[in-house]
C-alpha positions in Angstrom: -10.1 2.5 -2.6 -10.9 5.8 -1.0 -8.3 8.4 -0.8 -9.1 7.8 3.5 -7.7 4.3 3.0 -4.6 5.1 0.5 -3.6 7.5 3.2 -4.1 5.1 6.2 -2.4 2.3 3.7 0.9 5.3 3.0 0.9 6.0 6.5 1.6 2.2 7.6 4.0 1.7 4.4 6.2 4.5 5.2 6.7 3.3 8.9 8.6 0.4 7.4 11.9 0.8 6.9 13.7 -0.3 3.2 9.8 -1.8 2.1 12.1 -2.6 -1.3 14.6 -4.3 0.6 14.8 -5.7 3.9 11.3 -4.6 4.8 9.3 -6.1 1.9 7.8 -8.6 3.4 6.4 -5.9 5.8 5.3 -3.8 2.8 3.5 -7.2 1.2 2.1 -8.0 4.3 0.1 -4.4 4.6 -0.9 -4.6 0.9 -2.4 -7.9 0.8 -3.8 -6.7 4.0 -5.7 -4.2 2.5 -6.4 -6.2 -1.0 -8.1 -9.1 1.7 -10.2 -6.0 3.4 -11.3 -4.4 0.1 -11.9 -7.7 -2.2 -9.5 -6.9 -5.0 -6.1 -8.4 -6.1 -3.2 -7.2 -4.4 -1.8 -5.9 -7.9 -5.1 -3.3 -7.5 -4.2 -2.3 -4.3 -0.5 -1.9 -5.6 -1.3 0.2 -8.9 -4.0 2.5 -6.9 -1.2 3.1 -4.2 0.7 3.9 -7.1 -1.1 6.3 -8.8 -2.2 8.3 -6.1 1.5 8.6 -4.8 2.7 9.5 -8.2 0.2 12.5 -8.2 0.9 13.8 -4.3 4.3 14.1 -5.2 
């Protein structure tokens, strides 16, 4: 993914409120979102996400 679409991907995940608790199925739903749009397993959506977050921190 490009950095364009982690950002648009952040942007939508951090509108949802607890996305570990009561909001995951809000966070899952953007993910595989994004996984369906790009092709790839939602795991490699997931880990990119994670990744790039880890190093904006």
């Amino acid at each position: 993914m490009t950095q364009d679409e982690i950002k648009k991907m952040d942007k939508k995940i951090r509108m949802v409120q607890d996305p570990f608790g009561m909001g995951f199925q809000s966070f899952y739903k953007i993910i595989s979102e994004f996984a369906q749009m790009k092709g790839k397993p939602k795991e490699e959506i997931l880990r990119q996400y994670i990744v790039w977050k880890a190093r904006t921190v």
